[in-house]
C-alpha positions as CSV (number, residue, x, y, z in Angstrom):
1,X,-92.8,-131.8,122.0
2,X,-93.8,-134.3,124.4
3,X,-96.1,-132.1,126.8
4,X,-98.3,-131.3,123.7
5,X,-98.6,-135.1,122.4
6,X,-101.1,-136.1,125.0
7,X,-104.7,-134.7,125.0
8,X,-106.2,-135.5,128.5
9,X,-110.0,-136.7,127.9
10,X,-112.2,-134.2,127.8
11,X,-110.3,-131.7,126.2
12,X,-109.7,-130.6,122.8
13,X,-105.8,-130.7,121.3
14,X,-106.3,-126.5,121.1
15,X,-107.3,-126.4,124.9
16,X,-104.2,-128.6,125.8
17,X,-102.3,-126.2,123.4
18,X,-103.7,-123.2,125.4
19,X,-103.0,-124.5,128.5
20,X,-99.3,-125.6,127.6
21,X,-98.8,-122.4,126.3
22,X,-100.1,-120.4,129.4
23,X,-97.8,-122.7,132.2
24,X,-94.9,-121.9,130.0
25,X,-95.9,-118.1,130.3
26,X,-96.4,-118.3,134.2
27,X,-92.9,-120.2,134.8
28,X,-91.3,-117.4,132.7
29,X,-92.6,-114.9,134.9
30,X,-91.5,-116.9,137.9
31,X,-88.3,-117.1,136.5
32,X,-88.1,-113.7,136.0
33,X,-89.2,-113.2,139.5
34,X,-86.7,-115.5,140.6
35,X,-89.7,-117.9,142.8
36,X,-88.2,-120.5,140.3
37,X,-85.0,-121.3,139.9
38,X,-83.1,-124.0,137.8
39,X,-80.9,-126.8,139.1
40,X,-78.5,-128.8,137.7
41,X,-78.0,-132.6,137.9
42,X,-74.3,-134.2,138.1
43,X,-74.5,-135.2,134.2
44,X,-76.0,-131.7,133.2
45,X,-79.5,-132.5,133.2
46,X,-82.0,-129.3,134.1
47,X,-84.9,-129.1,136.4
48,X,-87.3,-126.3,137.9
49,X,-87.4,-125.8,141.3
50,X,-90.3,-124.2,143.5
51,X,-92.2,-124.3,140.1
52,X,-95.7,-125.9,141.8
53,X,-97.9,-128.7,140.4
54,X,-100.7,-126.6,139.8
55,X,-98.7,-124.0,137.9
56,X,-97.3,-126.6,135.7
57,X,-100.5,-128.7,134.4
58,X,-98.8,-131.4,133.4
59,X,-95.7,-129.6,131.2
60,X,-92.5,-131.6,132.1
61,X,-88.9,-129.7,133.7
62,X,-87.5,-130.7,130.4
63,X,-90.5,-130.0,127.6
64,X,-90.7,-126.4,129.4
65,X,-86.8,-125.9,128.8
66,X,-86.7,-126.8,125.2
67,X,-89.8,-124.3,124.6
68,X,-88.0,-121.5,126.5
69,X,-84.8,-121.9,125.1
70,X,-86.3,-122.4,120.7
71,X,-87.9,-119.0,122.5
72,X,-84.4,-117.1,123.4
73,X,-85.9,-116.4,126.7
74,X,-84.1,-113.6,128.8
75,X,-85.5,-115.1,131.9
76,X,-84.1,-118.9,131.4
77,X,-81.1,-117.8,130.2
78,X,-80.2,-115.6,133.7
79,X,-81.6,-118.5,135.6
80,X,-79.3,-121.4,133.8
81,X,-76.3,-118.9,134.0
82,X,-77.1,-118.5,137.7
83,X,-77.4,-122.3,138.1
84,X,-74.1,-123.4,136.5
85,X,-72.3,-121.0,138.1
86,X,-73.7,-123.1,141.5
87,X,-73.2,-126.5,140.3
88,X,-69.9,-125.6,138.8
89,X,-71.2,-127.4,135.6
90,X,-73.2,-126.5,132.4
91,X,-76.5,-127.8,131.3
92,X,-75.7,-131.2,129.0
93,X,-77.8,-130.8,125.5
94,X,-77.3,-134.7,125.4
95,X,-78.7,-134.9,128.4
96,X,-81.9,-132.7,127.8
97,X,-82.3,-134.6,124.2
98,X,-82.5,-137.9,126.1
99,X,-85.0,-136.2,128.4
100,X,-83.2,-137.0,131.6
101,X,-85.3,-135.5,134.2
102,X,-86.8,-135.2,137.4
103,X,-89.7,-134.8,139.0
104,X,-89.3,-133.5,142.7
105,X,-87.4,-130.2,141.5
106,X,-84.1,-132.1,141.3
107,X,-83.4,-134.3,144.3
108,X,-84.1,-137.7,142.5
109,X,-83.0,-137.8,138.4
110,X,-84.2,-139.8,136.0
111,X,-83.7,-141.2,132.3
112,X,-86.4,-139.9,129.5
113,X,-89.8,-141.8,129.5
């Protein structure tokens, strides 16, 4: 996945592993608490809103998506359902493979980089 193909300096792959695997953790349970929620672009793209820098170290909208859904989670699942039923549109898979995304909880949308 992309979030886990850069090791920041001083830490080891395992840390970075650790750490990607604990802000994945915390946005499910803020899913499940519904502080984040999920929007939708105009071409089906997904991001995360209210989901905080801190909280996120560094895990993109997109890298945290593809983890959740190869993980069946209960919590996305509710939260994309609630989302297309807003937008009036479902989440694009070609969109999330091209890793369109964005970075200001889905008010500007960009192509995978």
């Amino acid at each position: 996945m992309p979030c886990d193909t850069y090791t920041p300096p001083g830490k080891t792959q395992a840390q970075r592993d650790a750490e990607i695997k604990e802000a994945i953790a915390k946005l499910e349970a803020e899913l499940n608490l519904g502080r984040v929620g999920v929007k939708i672009s105009a071409t089906g793209a997904i991001a995360f809103t209210n989901w905080s820098k801190e909280d996120r170290s560094g895990v993109s909208d997109v890298c945290a998506y593809r983890t959740l859904t190869a993980q069946n989670s209960f919590a996305l699942r509710q939260a994309v359902q609630r989302a297309e039923a807003m937008a009036g549109r479902k989440v694009n898979p070609q969109q999330v493979a091209a890793g369109t995304h964005s970075h200001d909880g889905g008010n500007t949308w960009h192509k995978g980089h």
